[in-house]
Structures are given as C-alpha cells and as structure tokens.
KOLPASE-553758 format. One record per residue (C-alpha): x, y, z; residue number from 1. Coordinates in steps of 0.001 Angstrom, whole numbers, plus 524288, in hexadecimal, padded with zeros to 5 digits. Layout:
BEGIN
+-------+-------+-------+-----+
|  east | north |    up | num |
+-------+-------+-------+-----+
|     X |     Y |     Z | NUM |
...
+-------+-------+-------+-----+
//
This chain:
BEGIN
+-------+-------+-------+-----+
|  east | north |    up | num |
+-------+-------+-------+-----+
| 80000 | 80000 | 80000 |   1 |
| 80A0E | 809D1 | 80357 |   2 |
| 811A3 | 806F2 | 7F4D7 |   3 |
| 80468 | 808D8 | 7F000 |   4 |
| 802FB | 815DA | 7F7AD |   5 |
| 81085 | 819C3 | 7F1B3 |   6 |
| 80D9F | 81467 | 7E556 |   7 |
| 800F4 | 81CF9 | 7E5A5 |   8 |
| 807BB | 829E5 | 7EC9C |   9 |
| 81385 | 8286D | 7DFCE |  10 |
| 807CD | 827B8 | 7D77D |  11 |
| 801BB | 83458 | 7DC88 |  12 |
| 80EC8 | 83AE9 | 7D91B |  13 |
| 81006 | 835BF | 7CCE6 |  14 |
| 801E0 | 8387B | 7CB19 |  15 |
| 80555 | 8468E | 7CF22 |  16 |
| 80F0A | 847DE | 7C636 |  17 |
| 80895 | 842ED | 7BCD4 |  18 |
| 7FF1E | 84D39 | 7BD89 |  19 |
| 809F1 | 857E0 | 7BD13 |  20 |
| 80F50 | 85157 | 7B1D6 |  21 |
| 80157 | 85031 | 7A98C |  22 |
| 7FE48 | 85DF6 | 7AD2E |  23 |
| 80A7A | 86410 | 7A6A0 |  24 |
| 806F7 | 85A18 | 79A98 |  25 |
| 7F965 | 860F8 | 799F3 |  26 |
| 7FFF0 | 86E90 | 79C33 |  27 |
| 80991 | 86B30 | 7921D |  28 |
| 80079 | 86551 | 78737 |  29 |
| 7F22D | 86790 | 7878A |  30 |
| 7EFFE | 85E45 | 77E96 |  31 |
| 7F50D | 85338 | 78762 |  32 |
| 7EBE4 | 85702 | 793D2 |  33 |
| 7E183 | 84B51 | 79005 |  34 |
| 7E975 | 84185 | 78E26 |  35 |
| 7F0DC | 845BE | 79AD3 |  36 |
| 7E50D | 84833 | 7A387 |  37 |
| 7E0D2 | 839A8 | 79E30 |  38 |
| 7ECA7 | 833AF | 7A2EE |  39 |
| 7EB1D | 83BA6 | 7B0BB |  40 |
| 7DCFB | 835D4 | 7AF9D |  41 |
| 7E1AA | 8299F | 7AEC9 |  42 |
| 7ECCD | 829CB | 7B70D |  43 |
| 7E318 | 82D1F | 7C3EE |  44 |
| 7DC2A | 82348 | 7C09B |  45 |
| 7E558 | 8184A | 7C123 |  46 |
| 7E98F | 81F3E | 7CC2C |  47 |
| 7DCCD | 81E2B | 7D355 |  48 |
| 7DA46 | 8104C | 7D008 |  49 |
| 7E7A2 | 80C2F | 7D531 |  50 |
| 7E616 | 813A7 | 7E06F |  51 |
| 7D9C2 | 80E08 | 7E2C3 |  52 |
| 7DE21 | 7FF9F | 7E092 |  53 |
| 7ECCC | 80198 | 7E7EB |  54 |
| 7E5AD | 7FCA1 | 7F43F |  55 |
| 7E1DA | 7EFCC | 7EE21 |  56 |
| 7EE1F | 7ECF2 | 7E87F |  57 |
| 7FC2B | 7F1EE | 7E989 |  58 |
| 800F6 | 7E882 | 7DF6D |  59 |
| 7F54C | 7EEBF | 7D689 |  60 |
| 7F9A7 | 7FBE2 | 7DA47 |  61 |
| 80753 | 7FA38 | 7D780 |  62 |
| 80327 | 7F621 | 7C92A |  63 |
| 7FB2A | 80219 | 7C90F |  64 |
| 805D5 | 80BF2 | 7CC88 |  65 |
| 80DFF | 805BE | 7C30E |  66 |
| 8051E | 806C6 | 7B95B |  67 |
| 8008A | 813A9 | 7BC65 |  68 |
| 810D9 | 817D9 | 7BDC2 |  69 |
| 8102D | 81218 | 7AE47 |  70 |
| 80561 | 81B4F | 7A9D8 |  71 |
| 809D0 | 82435 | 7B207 |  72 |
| 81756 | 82462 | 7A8F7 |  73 |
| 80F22 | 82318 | 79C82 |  74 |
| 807C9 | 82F00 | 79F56 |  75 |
| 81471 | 8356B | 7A2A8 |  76 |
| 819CC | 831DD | 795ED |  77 |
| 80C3C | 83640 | 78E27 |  78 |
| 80C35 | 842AA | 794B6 |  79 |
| 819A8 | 84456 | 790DC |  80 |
| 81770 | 84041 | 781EE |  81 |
| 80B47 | 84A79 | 782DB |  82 |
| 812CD | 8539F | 7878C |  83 |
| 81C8A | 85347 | 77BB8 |  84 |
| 81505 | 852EE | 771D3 |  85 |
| 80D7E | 85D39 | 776DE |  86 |
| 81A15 | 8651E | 775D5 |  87 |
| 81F05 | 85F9B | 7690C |  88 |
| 80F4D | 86355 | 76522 |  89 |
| 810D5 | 8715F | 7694A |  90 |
| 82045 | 872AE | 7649F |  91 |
| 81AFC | 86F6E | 75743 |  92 |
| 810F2 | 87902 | 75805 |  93 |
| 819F5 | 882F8 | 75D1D |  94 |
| 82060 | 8808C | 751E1 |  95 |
| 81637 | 87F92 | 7483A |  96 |
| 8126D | 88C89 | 74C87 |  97 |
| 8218B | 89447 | 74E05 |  98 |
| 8210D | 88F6E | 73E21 |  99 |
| 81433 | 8948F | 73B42 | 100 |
| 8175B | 8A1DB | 740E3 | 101 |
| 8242D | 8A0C9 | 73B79 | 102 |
| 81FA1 | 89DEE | 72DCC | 103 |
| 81337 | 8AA51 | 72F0F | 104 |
| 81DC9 | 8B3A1 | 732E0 | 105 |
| 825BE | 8B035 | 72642 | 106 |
| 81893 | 8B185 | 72051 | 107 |
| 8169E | 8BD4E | 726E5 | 108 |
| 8240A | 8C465 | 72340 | 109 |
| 823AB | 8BF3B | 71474 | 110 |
| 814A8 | 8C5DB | 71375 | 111 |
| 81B69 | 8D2FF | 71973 | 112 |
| 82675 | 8D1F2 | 70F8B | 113 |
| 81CA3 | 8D15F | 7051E | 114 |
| 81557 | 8DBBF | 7098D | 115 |
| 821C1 | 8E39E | 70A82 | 116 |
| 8248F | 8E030 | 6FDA5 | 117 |
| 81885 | 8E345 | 6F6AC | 118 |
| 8174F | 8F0F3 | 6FEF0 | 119 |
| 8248F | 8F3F2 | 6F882 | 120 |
| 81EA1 | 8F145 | 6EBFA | 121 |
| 81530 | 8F65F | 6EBF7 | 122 |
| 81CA5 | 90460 | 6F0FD | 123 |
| 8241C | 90174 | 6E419 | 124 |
| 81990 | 90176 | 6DC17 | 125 |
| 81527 | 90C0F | 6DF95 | 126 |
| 8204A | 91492 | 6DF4D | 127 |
| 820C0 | 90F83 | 6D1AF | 128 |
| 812E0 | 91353 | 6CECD | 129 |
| 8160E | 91FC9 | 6D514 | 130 |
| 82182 | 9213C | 6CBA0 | 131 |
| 818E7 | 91D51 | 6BECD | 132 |
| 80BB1 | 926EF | 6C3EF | 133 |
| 8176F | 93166 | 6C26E | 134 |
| 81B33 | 92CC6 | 6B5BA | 135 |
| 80EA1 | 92B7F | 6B03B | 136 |
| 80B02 | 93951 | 6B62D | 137 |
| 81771 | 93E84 | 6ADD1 | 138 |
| 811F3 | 937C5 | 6A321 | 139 |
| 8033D | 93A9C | 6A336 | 140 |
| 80A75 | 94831 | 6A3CB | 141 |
| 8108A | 94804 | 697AA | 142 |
| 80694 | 93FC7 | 691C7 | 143 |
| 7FDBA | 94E22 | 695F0 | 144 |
| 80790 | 9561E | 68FB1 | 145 |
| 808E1 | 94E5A | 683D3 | 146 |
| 7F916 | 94D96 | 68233 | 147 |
| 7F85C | 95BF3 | 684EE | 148 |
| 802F6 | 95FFF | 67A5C | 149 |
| 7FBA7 | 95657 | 67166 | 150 |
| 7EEE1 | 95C13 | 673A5 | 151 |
| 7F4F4 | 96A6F | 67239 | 152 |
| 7FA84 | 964C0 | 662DA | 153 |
| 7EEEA | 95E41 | 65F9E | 154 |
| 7E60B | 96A68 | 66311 | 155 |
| 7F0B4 | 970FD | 65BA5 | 156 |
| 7EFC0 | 96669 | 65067 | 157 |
| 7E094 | 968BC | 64E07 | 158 |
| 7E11D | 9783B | 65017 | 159 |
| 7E941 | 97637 | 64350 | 160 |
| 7DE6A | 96CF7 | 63C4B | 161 |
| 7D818 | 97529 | 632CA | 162 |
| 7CB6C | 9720D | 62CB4 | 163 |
| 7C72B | 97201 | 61D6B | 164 |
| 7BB5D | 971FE | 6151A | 165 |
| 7B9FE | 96395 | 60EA9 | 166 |
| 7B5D5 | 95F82 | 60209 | 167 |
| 7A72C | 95F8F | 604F5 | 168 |
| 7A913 | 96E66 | 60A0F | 169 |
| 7A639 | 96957 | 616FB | 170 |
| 7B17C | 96FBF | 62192 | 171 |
| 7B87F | 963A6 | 6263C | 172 |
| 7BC5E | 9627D | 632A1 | 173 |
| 7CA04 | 96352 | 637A2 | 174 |
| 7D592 | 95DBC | 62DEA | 175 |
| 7E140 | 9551A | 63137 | 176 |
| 7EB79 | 95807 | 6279D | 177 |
| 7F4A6 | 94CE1 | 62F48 | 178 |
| 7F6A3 | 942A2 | 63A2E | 179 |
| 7F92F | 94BAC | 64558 | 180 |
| 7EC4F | 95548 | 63FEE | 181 |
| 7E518 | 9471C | 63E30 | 182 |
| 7E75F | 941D3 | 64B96 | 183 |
| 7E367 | 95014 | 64FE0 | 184 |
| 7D549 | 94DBE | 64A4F | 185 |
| 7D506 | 940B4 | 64FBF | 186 |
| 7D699 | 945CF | 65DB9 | 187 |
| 7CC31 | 94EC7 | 65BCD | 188 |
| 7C225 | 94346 | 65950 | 189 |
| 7B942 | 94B62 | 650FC | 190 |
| 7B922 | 942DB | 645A0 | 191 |
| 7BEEC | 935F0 | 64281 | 192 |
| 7CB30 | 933B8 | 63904 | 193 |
| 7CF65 | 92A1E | 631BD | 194 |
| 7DC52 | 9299E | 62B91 | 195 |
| 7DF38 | 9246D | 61EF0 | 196 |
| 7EAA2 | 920ED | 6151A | 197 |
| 7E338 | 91F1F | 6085E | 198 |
| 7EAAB | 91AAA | 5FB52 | 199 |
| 7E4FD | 91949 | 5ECFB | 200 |
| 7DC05 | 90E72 | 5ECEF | 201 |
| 7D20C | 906A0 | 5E2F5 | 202 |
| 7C941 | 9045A | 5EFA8 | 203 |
| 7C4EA | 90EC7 | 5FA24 | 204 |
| 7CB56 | 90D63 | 607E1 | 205 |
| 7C063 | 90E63 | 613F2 | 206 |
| 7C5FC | 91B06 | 61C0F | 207 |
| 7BAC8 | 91B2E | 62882 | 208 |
| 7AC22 | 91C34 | 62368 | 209 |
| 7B0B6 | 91FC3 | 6156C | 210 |
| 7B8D0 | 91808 | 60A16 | 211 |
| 7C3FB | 920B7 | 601DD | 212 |
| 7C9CF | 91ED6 | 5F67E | 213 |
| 7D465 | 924F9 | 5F0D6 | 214 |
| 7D552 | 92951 | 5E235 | 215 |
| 7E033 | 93101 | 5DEEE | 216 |
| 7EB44 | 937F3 | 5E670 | 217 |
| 7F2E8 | 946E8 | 5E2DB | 218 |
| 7FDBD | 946E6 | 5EBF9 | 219 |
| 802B9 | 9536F | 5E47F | 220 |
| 7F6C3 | 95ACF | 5E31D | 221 |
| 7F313 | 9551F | 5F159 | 222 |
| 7E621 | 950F1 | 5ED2F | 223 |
| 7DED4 | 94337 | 5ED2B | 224 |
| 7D2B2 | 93BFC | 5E85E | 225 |
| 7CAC9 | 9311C | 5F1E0 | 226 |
| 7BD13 | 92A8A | 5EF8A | 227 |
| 7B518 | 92B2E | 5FEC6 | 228 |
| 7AB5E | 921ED | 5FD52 | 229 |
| 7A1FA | 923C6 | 607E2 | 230 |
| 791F6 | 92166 | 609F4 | 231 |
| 7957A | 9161E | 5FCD3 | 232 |
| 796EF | 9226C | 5F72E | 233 |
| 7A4C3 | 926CA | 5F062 | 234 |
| 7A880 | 935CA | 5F000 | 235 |
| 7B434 | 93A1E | 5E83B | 236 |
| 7BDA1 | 94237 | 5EFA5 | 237 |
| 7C651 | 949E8 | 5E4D8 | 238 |
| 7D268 | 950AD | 5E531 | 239 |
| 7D1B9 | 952BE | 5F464 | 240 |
| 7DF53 | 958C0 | 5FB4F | 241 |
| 7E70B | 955AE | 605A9 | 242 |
| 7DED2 | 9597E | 61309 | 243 |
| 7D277 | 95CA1 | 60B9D | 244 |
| 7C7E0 | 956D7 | 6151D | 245 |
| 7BF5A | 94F24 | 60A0F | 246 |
| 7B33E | 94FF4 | 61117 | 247 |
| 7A5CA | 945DA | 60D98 | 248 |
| 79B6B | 942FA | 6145B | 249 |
| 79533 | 9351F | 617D5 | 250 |
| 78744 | 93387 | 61975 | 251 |
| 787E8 | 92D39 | 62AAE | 252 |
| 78E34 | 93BEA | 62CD6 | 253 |
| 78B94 | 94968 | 62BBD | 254 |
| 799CA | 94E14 | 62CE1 | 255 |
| 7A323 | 94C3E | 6204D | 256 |
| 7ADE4 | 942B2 | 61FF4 | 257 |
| 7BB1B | 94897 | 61EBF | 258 |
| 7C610 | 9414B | 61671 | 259 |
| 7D29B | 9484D | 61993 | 260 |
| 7E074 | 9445B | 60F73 | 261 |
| 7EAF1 | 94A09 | 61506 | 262 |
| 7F5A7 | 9436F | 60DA8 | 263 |
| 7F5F2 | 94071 | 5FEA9 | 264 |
| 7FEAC | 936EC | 5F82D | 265 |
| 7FF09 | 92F33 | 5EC5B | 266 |
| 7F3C2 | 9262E | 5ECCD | 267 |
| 7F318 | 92746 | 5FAF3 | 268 |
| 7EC04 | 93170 | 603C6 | 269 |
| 7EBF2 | 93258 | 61405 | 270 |
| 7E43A | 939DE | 61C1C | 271 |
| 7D690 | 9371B | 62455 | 272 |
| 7C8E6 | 936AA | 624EE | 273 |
| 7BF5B | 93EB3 | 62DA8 | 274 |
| 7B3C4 | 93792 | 632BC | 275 |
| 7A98D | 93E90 | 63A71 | 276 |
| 7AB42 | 939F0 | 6491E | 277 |
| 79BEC | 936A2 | 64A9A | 278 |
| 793CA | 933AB | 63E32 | 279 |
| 7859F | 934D2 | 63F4E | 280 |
| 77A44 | 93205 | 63423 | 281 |
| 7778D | 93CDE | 62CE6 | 282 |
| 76843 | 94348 | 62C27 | 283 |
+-------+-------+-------+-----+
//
C-alpha cells in the first residue's frame, strides 16, 4: 500500500507536470489544444480508475502506473512532435509571408519607376509640343503675311482686268489676258472657267457645255476661225483676235457665254471659256 501511495503521490507530480507541459503546448500551438486536452482527458481518467482499483490490487496497480508512466511518455513525445510542427507550420508561413511582402515591394518600386518614367515623358513631350505651338505660331505668321501680300497682288491683279464689248455687243465681263489674270478670275468665283489647248481638228473637241472646232489659224495677223456648236446648233466664229471675248448665248441661260483666245499659233489656239456660275431656264 505505501509503494502504491508513492506510486500514486509520483503520479500526481508527473500528472502536474504534465499539465505544465500541455499548457505551454496549447499556448504554443492553438491548433494542438484538442488533441492535448484529449490526452489530459484521458490521462485523469486512467488515473481515477487506478486510483480507485490500487486498493484491490498492488500487483494491478503497479501494471497501471507502468502503463500510465508509458502513455505518460507517449503524450510527452506527441506534445513534443505538435509542438514542432506547429513551429515548422508558422516558420513557413513567416516565410511565405517575408516573400510576399518582399516580392509587393519590388512590385511596388518597379510601378514608381514607371510612373517616374512616364511623368518624365510626358514633361518631354510637352516641352516639345511647346517648342512646335511656337513653330507653328512663326509659321501661321508667315503663312498671314504671305496670304496678305497675295491678297494685296491679286486685288492688284483684277484692278488691272479691263473689260470689252464682245462679238454679240454685249459688255463682257472681266478679261484674263494670262495665267496669273486667269487664276485672278477664278478666285473671284463669279463665273466658271475652263481652260483649253485647242489644235486644228476634222471633229469638234467638248470644252464644258459647248463643243469647238477650230478652222483656220493667222498667227501673223493674230486672228483665228472656230465652229461653237451649241443648242445642236453650229455658229461660225470668223476672224476673231487674240483676247476678243466671243460672246453666244445658250438657250438654259440668260447671260452670254464668253470664249476668250489668248494665244494664237499655227493650228493651235489656248485660252478659256466663261460659263455663267448659276444657269437658270430662260422665260
């Protein structure tokens, strides 16, 4: 009885420490607290029964405390396992997360360098821009100049234009006598014009609404022959000169045509046709 008694006093202290031992496990590693508080469970219990039984039989209690010494070791050795590999567990996750943050502040710096970057790009560009609104503000400048000193010659160009009394004793409207008086008229958009190189021909040539035909050519005397068929109707136009306005009329518009040679050569004659800018019916 009194080995017993010691037997049952050792396995209060181990019992006791035990306890100490399974508490730091739980304080250590949550997730080890069931399985620990089982064991403790399970340990009073044996505990209990052999104290309960001890007074029956020593032998039986002997083979108890043994047996309780051998769980007693194989929880020690559990709790022990638990306990590593609940700090392996968290070592790994301490790790896991020192890469994590390691990796977003790499993330972090190469975003910032790009930002960087494209700020000083964007400052570049527009410094350029900056540069090329100057340019084109120098330029737009001259372009003003240029378009005023153009509009000052070509008001100066049709001040010069004179105006004649055509074949049909109709006053013509203003005469081009060249290219630069030509492109003169044109700007003014009173009339349209039609340029044409004509040479001798067996067949008319179609210059705008009308169809011309040349017939004979006096570079000396500076005169020249066509046929305008116009309306299916074909008008002779004799002997006309050099920047004559050969005026005729077509039956869609009030206002005469104007046929305008202003260069004579053998078998060949230049110049343009006058169109009225907006033909109407005529009462």
């Amino acid at each position: 009885m009194l080995a017993l008694i010691l037997a049952s006093l050792y396995l209060y202290y181990q019992l006791n420490e035990l306890r100490h031992d399974l508490e730091q496990v739980r304080v250590d590693s949550h997730r080890t607290s069931g399985e620990l508080a089982q064991a403790r469970s399970q340990l009073l219990a044996e505990v209990a029964r052999a104290y309960e039984t001890s007074t029956a039989s020593a032998e039986a209690g002997k083979s108890t405390v043994d047996l309780l010494k051998s769980e007693l070791q194989a929880a020690r050795t559990q709790a022990r396992t638990l306990v590593g590999k609940a700090q392996s567990d968290a070592n790994k996750r301490a790790e896991d997360l020192a890469g994590k943050l390691e990796q977003l502040q790499q993330e972090q710096a190469q975003k910032l360098t790009a930002v960087s970057e494209a700020v000083s790009q964007v400052k570049t560009d527009a410094d350029a821009t900056k540069t090329r609104v100057g340019e084109v503000s120098s330029e737009v400048g001259t372009v003003k100049t240029e378009l005023t000193a153009t509009k000052s010659e070509l008001q100066k160009t049709i001040a010069e234009l004179k105006r004649a009394t055509g074949d049909l004793g109709v006053e013509s409207g203003l005469i081009a006598t060249n290219g630069k008086e030509l492109a003169a008229l044109k700007a003014l958009n009173e009339r349209n014009y039609i340029e044409f190189n004509l040479p001798k021909e067996k067949n008319p040539r179609k210059v705008g609404d009308i169809q011309i035909r040349l017939i004979a050519t006096d570079p000396k005397k500076n005169h020249y022959t066509v046929e305008v068929t116009a309306d299916d109707k074909k008008v002779p136009k004799k002997d006309k000169s050099a920047n004559e306005p050969v005026q005729f009329i077509l039956s869609r518009s009030p206002q005469p045509y104007e046929l305008v040679v202003n260069e004579i050569k053998k078998d060949m004659i230049s110049g343009y046709l006058a169109a009225p800018k907006a033909p109407a019916s005529r009462n």
